[in-house]
C-alpha positions in Angstrom: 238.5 -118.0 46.8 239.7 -121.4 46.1 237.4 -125.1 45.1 238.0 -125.7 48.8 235.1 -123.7 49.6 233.0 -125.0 47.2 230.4 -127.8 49.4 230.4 -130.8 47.3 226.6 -130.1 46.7 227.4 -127.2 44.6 230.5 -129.5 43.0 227.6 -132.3 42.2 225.4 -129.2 40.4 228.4 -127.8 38.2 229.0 -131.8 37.4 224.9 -131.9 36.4 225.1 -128.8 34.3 228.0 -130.4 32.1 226.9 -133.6 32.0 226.1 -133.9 28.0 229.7 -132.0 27.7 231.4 -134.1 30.4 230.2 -137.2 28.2 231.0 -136.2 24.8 234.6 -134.9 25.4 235.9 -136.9 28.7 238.3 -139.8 27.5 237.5 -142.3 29.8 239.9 -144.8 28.4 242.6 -142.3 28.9 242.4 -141.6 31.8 241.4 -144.4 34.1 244.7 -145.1 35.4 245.8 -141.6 36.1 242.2 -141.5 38.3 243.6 -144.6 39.9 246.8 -143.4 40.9 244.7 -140.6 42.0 242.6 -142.5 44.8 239.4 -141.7 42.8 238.5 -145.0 41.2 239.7 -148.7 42.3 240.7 -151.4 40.0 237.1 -152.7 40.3 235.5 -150.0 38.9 238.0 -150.0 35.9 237.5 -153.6 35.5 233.3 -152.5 35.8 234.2 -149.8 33.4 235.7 -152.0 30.7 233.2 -154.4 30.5 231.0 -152.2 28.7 230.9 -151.9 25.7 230.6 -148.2 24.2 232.7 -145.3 25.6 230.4 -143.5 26.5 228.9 -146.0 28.8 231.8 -145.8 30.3 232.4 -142.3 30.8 228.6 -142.3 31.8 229.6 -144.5 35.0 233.3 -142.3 35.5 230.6 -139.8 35.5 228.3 -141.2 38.8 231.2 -142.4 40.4 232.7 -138.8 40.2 229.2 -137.7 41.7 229.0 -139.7 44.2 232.7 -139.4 45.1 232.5 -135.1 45.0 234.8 -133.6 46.9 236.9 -130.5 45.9 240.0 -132.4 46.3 238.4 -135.3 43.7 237.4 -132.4 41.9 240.3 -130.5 41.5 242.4 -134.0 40.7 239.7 -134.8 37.8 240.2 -131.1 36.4 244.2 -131.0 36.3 244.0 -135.2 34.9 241.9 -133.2 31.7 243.9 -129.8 31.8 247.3 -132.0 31.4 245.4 -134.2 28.6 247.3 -134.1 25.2 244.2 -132.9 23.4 243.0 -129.2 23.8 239.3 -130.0 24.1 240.1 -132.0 27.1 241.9 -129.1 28.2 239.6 -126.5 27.8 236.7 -128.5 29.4 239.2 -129.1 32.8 239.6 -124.8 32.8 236.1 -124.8 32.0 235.0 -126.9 35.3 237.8 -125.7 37.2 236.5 -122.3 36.3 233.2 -122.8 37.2 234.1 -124.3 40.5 235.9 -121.2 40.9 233.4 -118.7 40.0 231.2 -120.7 43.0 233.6 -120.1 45.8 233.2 -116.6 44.6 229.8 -116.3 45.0 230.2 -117.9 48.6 232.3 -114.9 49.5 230.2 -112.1 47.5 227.2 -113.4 48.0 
């Protein structure tokens, strides 16, 4: 079973469940242009995004914008953009979600 099974509902619900996680450890700054690149944010959303003033208000709005934009191949972008991050926290959290979204398209065909 691959993400691509996974509906973007269940994508949204994985998202919710690591949203205090998904906060503390995504580095928004770091990552913005790569998401870019990506198709999965536009220069004014960065430009929204810089304006605040904490990091974690920004990763907060990467967050709804990665909820309202939840598709598997969004997700499975956002996951490899954290598992190729130079930090292993980072890492680990990209496996983590990737592996979650896996363990749902599991499910699908067990269940």
């Amino acid at each position: 079973p691959t993400i691509a099974t996974v509906s973007p509902r269940q994508l949204k619900t994985i998202l919710h469940d690591c949203q205090e996680e998904f906060i503390q450890v995504v580095p928004t700054n770091d990552i913005l242009h790569r998401l870019k690149r990506e198709h999965i944010i536009s220069d004014r959303e960065i430009n929204d995004m810089r304006h605040l003033p904490y990091e974690e208000d920004r990763t907060a709005s990467l967050f709804d914008i990665l909820l309202k934009r939840a598709s598997h191949d969004n997700f499975q972008v956002f996951c490899q953009v954290l598992q190729n991050h130079s930090v292993r926290v980072v890492q680990q959290f990209g496996n983590d979600l990737e592996a979650m979204a896996r363990d749902a398209a599991a499910r699908l065909h067990t269940g």
